[in-house]
mmCIF file of the protein (N, C-alpha, C, O) and its ligand, coordinates in Angstrom:
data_MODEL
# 
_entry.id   MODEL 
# 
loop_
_entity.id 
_entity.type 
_entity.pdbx_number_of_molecules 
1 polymer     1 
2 non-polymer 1 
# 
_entity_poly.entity_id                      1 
_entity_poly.type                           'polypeptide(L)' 
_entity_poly.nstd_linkage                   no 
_entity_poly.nstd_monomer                   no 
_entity_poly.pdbx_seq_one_letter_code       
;(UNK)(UNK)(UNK)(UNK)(UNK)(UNK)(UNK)(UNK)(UNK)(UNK)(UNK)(UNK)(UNK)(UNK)(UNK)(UNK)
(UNK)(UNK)(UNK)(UNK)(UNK)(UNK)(UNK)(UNK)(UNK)(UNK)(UNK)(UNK)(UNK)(UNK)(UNK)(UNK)
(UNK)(UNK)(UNK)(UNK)(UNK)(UNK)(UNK)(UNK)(UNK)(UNK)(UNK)(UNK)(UNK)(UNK)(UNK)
;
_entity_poly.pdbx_seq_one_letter_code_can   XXXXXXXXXXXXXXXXXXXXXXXXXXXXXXXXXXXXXXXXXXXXXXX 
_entity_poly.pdbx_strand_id                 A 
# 
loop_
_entity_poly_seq.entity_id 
_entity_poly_seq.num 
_entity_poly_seq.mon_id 
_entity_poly_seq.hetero 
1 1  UNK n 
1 2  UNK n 
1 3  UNK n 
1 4  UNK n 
1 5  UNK n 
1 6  UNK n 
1 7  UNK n 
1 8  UNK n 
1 9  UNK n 
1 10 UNK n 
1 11 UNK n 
1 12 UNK n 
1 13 UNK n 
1 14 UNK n 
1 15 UNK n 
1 16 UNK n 
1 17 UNK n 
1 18 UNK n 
1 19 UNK n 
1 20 UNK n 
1 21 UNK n 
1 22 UNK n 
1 23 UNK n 
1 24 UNK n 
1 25 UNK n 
1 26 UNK n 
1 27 UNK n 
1 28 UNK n 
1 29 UNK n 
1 30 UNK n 
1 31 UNK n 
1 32 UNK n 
1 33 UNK n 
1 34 UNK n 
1 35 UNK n 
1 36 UNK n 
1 37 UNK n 
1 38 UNK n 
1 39 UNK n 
1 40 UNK n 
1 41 UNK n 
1 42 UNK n 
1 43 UNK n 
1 44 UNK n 
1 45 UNK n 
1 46 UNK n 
1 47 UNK n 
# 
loop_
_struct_asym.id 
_struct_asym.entity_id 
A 1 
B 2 
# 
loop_
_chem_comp.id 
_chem_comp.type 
_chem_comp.mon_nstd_flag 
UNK 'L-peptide linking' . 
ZN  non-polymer         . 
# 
_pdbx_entity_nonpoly.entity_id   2 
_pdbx_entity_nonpoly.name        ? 
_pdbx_entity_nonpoly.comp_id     ZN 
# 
_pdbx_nonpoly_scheme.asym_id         B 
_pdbx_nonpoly_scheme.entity_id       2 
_pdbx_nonpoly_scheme.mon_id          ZN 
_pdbx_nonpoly_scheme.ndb_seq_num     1 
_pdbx_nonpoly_scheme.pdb_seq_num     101 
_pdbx_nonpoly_scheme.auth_seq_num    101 
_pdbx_nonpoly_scheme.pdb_mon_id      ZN 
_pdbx_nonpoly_scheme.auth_mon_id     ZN 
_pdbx_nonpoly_scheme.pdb_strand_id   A 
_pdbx_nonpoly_scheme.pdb_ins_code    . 
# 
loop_
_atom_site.group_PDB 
_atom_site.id 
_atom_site.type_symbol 
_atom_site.label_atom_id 
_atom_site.label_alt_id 
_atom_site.label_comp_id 
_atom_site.label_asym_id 
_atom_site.label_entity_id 
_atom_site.label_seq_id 
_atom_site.pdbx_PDB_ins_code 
_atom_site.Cartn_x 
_atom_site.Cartn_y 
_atom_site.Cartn_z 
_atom_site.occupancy 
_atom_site.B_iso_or_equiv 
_atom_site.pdbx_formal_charge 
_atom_site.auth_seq_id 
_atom_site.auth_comp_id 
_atom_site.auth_asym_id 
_atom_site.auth_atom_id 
_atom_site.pdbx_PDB_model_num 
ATOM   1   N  N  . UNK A 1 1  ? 35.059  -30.698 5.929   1.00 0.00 ? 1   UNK A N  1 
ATOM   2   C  CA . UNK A 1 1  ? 33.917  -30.319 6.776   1.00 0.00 ? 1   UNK A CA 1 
ATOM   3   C  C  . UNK A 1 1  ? 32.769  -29.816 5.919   1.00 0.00 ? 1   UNK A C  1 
ATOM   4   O  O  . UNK A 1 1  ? 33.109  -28.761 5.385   1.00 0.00 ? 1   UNK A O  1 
ATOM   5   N  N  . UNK A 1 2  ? 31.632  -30.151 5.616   1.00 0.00 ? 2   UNK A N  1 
ATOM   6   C  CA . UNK A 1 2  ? 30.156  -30.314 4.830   1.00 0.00 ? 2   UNK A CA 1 
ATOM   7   C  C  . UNK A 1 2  ? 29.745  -28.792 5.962   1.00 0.00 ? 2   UNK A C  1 
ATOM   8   O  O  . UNK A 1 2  ? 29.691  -28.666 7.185   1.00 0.00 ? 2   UNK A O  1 
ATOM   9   N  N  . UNK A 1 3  ? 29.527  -27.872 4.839   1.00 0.00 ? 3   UNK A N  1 
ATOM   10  C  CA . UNK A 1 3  ? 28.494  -26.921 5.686   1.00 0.00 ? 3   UNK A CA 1 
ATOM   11  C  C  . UNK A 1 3  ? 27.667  -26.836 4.708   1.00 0.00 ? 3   UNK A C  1 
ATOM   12  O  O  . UNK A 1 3  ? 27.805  -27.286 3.571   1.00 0.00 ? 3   UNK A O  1 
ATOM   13  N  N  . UNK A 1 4  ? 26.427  -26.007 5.339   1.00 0.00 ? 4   UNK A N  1 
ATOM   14  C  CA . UNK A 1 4  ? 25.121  -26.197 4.696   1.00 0.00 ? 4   UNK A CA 1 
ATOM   15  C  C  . UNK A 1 4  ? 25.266  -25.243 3.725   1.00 0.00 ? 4   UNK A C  1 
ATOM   16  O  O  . UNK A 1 4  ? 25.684  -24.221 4.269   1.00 0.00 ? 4   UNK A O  1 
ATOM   17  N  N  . UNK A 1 5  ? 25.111  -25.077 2.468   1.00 0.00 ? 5   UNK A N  1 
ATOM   18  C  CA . UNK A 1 5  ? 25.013  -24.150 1.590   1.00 0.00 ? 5   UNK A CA 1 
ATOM   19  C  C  . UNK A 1 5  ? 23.318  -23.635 1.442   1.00 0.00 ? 5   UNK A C  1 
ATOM   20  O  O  . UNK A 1 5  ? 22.471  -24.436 1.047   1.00 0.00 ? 5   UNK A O  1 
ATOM   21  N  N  . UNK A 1 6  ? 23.056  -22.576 1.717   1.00 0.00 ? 6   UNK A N  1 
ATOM   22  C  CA . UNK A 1 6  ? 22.035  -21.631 2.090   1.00 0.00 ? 6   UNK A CA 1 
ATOM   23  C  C  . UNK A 1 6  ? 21.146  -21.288 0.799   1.00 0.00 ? 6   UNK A C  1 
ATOM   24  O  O  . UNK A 1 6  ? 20.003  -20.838 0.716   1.00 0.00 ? 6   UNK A O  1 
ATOM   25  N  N  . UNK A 1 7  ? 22.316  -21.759 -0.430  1.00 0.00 ? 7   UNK A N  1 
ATOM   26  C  CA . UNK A 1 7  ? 21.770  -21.229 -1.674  1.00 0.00 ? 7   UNK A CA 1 
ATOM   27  C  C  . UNK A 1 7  ? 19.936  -21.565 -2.032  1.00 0.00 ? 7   UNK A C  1 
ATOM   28  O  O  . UNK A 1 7  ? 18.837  -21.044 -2.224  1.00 0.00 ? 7   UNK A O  1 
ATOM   29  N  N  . UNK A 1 8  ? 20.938  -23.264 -1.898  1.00 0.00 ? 8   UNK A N  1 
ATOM   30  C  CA . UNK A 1 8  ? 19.287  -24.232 -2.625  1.00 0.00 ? 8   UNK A CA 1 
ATOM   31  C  C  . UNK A 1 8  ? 18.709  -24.566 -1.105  1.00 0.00 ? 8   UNK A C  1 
ATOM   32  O  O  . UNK A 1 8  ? 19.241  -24.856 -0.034  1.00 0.00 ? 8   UNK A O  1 
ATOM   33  N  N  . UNK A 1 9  ? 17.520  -24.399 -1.505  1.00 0.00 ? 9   UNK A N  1 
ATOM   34  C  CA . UNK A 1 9  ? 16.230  -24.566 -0.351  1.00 0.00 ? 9   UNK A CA 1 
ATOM   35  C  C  . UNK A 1 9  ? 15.222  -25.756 -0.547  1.00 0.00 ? 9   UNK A C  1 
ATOM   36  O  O  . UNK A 1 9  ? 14.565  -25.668 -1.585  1.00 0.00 ? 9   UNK A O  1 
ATOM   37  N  N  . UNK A 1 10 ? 15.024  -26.616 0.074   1.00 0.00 ? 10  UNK A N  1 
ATOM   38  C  CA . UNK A 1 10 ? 14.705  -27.997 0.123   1.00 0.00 ? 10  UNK A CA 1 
ATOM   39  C  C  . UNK A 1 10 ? 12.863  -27.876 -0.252  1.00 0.00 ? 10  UNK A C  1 
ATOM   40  O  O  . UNK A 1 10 ? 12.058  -27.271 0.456   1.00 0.00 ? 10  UNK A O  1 
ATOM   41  N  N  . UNK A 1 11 ? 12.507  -28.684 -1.636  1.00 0.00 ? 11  UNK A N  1 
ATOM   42  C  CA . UNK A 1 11 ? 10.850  -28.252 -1.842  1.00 0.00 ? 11  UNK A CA 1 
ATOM   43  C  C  . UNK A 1 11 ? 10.554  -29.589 -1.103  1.00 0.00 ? 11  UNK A C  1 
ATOM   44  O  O  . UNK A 1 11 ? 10.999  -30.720 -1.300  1.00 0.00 ? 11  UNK A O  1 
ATOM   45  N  N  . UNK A 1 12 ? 9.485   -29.013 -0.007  1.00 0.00 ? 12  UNK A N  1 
ATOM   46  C  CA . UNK A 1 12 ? 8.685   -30.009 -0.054  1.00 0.00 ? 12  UNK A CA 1 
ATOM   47  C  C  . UNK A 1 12 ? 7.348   -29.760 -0.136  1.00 0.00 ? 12  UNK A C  1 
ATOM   48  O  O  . UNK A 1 12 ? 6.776   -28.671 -0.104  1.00 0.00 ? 12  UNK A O  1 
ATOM   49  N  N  . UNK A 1 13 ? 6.826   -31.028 -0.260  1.00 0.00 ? 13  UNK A N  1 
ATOM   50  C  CA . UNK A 1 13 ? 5.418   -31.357 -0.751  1.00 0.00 ? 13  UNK A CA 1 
ATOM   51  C  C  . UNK A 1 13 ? 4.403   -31.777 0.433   1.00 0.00 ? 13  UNK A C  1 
ATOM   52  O  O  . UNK A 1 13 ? 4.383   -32.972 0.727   1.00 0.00 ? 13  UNK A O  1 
ATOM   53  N  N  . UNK A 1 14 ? 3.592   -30.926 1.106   1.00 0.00 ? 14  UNK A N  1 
ATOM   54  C  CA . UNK A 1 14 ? 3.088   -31.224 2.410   1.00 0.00 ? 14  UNK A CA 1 
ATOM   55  C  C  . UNK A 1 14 ? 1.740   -31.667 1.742   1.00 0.00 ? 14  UNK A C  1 
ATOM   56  O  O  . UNK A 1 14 ? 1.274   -30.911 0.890   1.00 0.00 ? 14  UNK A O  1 
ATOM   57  N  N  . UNK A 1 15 ? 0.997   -32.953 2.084   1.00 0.00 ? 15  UNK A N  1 
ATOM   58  C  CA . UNK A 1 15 ? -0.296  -33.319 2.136   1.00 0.00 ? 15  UNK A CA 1 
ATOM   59  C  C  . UNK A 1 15 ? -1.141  -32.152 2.873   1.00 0.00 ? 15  UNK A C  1 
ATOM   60  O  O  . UNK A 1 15 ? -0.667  -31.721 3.924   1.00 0.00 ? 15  UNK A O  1 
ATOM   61  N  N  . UNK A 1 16 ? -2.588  -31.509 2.310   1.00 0.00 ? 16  UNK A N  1 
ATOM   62  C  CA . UNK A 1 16 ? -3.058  -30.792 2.726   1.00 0.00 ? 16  UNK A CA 1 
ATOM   63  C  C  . UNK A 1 16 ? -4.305  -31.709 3.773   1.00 0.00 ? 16  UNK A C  1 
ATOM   64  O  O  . UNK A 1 16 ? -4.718  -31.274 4.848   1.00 0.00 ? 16  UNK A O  1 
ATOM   65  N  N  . UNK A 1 17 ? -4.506  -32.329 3.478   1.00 0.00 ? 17  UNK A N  1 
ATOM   66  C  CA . UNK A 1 17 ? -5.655  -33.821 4.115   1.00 0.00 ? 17  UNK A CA 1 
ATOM   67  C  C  . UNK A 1 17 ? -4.689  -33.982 5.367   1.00 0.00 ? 17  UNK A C  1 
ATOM   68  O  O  . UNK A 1 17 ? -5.213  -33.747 6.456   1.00 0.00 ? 17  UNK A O  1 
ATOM   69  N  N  . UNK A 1 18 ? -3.432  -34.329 5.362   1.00 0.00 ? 18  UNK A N  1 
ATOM   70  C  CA . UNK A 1 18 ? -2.697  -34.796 6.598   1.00 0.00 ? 18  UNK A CA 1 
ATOM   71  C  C  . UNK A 1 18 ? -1.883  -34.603 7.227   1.00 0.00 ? 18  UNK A C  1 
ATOM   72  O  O  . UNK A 1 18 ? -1.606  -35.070 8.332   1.00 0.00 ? 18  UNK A O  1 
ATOM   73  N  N  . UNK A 1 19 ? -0.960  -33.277 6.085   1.00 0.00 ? 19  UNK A N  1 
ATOM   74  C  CA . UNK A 1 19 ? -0.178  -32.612 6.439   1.00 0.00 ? 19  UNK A CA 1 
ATOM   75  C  C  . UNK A 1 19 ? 1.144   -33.571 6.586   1.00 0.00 ? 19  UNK A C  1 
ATOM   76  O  O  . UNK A 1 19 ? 2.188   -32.971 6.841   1.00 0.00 ? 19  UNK A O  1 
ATOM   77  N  N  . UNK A 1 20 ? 1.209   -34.938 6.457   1.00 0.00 ? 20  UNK A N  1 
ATOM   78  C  CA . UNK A 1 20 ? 2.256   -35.426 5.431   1.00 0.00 ? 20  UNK A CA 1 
ATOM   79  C  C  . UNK A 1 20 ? 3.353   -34.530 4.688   1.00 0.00 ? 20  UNK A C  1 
ATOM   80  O  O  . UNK A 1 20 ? 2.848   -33.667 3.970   1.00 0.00 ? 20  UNK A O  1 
ATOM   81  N  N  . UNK A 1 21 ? 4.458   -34.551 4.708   1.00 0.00 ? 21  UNK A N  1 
ATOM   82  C  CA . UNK A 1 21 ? 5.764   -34.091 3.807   1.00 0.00 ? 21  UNK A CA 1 
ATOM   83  C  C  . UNK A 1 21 ? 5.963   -35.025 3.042   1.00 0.00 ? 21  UNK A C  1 
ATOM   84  O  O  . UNK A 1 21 ? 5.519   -36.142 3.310   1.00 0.00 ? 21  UNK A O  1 
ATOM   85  N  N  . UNK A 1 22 ? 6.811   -34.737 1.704   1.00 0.00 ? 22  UNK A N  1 
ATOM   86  C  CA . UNK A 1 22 ? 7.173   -35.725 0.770   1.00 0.00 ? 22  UNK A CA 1 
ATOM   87  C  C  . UNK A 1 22 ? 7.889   -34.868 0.086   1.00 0.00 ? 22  UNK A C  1 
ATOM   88  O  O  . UNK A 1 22 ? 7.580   -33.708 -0.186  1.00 0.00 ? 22  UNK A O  1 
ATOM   89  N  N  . UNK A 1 23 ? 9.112   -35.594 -0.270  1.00 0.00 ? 23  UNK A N  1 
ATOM   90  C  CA . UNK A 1 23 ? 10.346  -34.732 -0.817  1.00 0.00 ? 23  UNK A CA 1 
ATOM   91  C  C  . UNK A 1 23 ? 9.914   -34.338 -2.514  1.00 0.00 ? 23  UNK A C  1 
ATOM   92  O  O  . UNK A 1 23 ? 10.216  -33.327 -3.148  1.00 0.00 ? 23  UNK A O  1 
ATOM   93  N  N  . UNK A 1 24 ? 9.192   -35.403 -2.906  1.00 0.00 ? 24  UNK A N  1 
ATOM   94  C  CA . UNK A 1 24 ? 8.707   -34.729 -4.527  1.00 0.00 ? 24  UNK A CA 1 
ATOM   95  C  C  . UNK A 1 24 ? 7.204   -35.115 -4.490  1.00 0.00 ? 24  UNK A C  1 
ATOM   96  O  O  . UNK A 1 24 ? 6.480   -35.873 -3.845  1.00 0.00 ? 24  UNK A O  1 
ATOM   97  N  N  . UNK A 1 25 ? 7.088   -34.160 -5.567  1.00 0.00 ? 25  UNK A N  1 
ATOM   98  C  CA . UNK A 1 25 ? 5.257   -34.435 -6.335  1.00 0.00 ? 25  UNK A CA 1 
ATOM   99  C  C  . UNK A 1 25 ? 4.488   -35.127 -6.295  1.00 0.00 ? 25  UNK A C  1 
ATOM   100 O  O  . UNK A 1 25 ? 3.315   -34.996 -5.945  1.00 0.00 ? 25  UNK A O  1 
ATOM   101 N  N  . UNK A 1 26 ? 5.359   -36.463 -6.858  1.00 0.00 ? 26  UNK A N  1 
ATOM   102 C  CA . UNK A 1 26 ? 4.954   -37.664 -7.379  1.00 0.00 ? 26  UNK A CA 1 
ATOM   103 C  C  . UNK A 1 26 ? 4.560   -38.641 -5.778  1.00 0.00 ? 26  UNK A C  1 
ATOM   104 O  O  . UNK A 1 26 ? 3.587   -39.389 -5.673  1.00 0.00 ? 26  UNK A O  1 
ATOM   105 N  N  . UNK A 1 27 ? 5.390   -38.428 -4.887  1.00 0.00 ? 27  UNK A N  1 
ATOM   106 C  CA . UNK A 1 27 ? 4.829   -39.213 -3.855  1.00 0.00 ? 27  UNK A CA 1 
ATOM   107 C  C  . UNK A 1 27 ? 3.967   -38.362 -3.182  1.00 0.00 ? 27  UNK A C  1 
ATOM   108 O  O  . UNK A 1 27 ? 3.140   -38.836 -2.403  1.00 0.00 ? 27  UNK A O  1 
ATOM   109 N  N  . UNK A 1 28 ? 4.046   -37.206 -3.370  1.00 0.00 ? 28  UNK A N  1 
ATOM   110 C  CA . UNK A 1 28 ? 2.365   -37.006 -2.681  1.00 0.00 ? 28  UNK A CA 1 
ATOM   111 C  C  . UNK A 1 28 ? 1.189   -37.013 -3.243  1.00 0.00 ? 28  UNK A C  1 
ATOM   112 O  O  . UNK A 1 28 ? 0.149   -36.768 -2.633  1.00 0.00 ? 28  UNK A O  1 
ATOM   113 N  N  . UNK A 1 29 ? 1.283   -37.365 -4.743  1.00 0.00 ? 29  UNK A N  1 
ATOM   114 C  CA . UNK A 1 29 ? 0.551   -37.894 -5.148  1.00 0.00 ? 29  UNK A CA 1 
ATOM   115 C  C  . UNK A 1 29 ? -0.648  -39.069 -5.204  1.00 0.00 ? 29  UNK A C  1 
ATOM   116 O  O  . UNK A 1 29 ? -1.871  -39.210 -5.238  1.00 0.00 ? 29  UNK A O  1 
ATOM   117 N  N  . UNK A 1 30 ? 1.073   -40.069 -5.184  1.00 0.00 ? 30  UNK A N  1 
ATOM   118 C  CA . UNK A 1 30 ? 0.585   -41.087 -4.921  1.00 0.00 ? 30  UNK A CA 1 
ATOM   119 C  C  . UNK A 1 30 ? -0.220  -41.543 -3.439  1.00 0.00 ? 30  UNK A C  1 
ATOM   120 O  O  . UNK A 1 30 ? -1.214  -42.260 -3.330  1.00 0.00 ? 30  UNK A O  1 
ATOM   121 N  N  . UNK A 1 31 ? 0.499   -40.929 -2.458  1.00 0.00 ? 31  UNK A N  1 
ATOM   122 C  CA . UNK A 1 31 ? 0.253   -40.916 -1.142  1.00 0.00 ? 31  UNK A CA 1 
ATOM   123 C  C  . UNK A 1 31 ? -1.304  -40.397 -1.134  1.00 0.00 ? 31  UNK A C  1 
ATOM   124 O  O  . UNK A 1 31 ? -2.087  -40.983 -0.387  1.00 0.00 ? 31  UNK A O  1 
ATOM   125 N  N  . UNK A 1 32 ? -1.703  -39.468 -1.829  1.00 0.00 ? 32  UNK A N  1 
ATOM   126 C  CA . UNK A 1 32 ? -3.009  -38.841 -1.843  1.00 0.00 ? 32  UNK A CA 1 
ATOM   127 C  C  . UNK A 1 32 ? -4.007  -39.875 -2.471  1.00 0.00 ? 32  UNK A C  1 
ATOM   128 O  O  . UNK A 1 32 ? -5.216  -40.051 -2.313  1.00 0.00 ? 32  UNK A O  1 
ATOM   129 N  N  . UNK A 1 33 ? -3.185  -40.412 -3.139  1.00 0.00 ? 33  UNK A N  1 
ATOM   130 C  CA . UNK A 1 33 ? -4.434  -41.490 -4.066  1.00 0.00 ? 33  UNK A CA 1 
ATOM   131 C  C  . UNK A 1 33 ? -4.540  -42.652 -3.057  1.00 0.00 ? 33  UNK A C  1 
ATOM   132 O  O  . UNK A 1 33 ? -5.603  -43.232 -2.835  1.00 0.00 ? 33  UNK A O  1 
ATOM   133 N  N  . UNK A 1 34 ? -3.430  -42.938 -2.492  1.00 0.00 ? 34  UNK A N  1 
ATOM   134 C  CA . UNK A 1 34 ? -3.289  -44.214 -1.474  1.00 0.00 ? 34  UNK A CA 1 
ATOM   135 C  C  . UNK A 1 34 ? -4.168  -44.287 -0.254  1.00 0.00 ? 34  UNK A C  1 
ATOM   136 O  O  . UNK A 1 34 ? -4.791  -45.281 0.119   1.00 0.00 ? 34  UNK A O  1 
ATOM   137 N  N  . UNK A 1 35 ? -4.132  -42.990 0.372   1.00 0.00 ? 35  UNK A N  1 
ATOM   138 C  CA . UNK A 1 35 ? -4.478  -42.655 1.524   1.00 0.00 ? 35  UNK A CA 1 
ATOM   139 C  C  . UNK A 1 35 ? -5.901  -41.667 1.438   1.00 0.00 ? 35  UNK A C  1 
ATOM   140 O  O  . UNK A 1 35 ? -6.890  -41.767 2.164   1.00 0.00 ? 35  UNK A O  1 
ATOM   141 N  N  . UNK A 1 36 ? -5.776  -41.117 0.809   1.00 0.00 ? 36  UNK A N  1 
ATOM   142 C  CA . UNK A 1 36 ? -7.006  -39.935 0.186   1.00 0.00 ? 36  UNK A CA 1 
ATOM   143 C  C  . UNK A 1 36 ? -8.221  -40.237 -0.506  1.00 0.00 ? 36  UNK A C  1 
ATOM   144 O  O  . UNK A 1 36 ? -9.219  -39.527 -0.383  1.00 0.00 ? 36  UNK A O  1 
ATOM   145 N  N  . UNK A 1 37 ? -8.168  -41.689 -1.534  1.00 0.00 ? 37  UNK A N  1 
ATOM   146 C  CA . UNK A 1 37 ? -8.722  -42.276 -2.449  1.00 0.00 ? 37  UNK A CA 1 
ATOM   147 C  C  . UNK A 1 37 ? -10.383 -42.291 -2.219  1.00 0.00 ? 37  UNK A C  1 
ATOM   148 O  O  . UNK A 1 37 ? -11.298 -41.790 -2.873  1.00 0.00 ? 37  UNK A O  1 
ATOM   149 N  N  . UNK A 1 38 ? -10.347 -43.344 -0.606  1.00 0.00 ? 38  UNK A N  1 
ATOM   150 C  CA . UNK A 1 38 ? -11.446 -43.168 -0.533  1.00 0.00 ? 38  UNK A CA 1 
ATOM   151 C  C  . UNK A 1 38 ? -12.014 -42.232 1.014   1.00 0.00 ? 38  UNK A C  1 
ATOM   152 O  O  . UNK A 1 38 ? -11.300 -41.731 1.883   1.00 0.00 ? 38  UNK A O  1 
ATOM   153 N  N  . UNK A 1 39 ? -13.678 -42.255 0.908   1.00 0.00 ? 39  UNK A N  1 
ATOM   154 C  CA . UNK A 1 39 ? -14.184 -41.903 1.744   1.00 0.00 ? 39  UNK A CA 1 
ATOM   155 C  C  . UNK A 1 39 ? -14.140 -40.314 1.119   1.00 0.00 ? 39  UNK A C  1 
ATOM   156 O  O  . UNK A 1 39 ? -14.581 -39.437 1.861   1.00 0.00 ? 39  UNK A O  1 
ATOM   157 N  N  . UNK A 1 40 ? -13.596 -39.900 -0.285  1.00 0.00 ? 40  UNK A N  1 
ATOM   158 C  CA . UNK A 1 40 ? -14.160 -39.065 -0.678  1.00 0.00 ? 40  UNK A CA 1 
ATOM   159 C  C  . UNK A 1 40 ? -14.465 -38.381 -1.857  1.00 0.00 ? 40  UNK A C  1 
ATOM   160 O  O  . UNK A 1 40 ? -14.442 -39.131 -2.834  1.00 0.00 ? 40  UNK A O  1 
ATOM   161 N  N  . UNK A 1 41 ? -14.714 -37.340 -2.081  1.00 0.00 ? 41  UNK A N  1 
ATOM   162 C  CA . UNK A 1 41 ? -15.388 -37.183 -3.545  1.00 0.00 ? 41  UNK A CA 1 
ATOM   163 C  C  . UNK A 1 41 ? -15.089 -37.921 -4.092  1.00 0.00 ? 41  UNK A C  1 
ATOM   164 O  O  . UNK A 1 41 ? -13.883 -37.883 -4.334  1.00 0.00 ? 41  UNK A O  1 
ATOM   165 N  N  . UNK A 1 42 ? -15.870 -39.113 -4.698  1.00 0.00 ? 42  UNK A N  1 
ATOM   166 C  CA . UNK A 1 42 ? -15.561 -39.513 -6.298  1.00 0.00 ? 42  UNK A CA 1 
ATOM   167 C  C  . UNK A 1 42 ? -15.295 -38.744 -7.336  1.00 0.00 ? 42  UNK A C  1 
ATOM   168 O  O  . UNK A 1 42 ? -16.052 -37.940 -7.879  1.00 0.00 ? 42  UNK A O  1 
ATOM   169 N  N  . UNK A 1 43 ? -14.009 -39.055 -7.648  1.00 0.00 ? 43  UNK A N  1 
ATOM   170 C  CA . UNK A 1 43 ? -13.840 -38.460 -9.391  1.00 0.00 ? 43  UNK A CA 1 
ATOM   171 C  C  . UNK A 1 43 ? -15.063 -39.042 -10.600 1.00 0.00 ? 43  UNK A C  1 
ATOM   172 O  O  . UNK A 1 43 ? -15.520 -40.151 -10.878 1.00 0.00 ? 43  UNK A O  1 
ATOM   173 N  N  . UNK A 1 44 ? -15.295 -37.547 -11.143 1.00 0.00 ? 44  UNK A N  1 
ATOM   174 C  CA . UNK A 1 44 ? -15.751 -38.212 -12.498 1.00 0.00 ? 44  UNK A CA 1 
ATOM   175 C  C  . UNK A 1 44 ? -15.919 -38.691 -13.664 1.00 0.00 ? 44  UNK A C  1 
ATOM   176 O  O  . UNK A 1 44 ? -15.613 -37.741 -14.384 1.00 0.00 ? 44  UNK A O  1 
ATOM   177 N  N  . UNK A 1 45 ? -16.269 -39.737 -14.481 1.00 0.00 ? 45  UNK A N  1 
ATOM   178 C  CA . UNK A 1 45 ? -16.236 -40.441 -14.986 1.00 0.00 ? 45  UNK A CA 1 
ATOM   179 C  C  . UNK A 1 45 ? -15.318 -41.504 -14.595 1.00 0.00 ? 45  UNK A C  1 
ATOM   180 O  O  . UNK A 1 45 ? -14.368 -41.687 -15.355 1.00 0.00 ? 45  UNK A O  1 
ATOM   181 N  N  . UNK A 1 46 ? -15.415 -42.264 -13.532 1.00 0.00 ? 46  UNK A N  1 
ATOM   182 C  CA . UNK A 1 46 ? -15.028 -43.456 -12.852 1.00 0.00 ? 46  UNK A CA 1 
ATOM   183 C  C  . UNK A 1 46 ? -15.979 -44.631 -12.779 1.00 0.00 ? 46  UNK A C  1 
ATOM   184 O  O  . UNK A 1 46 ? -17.014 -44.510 -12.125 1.00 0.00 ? 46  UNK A O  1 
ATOM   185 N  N  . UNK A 1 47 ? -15.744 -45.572 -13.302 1.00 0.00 ? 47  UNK A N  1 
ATOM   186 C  CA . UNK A 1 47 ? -17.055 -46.627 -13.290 1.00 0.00 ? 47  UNK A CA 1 
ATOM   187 C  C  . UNK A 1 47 ? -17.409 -47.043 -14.883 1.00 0.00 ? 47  UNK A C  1 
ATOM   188 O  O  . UNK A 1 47 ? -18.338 -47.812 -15.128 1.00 0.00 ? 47  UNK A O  1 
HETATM 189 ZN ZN . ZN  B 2 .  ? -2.259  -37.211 3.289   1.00 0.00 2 101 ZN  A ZN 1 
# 
């Protein structure tokens, strides 16, 4: 029988733009660049 061990606590990564979850970094990352990219600030030195 699997019970929940209380120890480790699950990180997640909530998009602040959409409020999106993502179990690691890297996909809210990417998710931010995917979805986030445009329609706003341009980064600089791009072009
Ligand atoms: Zn998002």
């Amino acid at each position: 029988m699997a019970s929940m061990t209380g120890s480790r606590r699950t990180v997640e990564f909530r998009c602040k733009a959409c409020g999106k979850v993502f179990a690691t970094e890297d996909m809210l990352e990417a998710h931010k660049r995917m979805e986030h990219s445009k329609e706003s600030h341009p980064p600089a030195g791009v072009g």
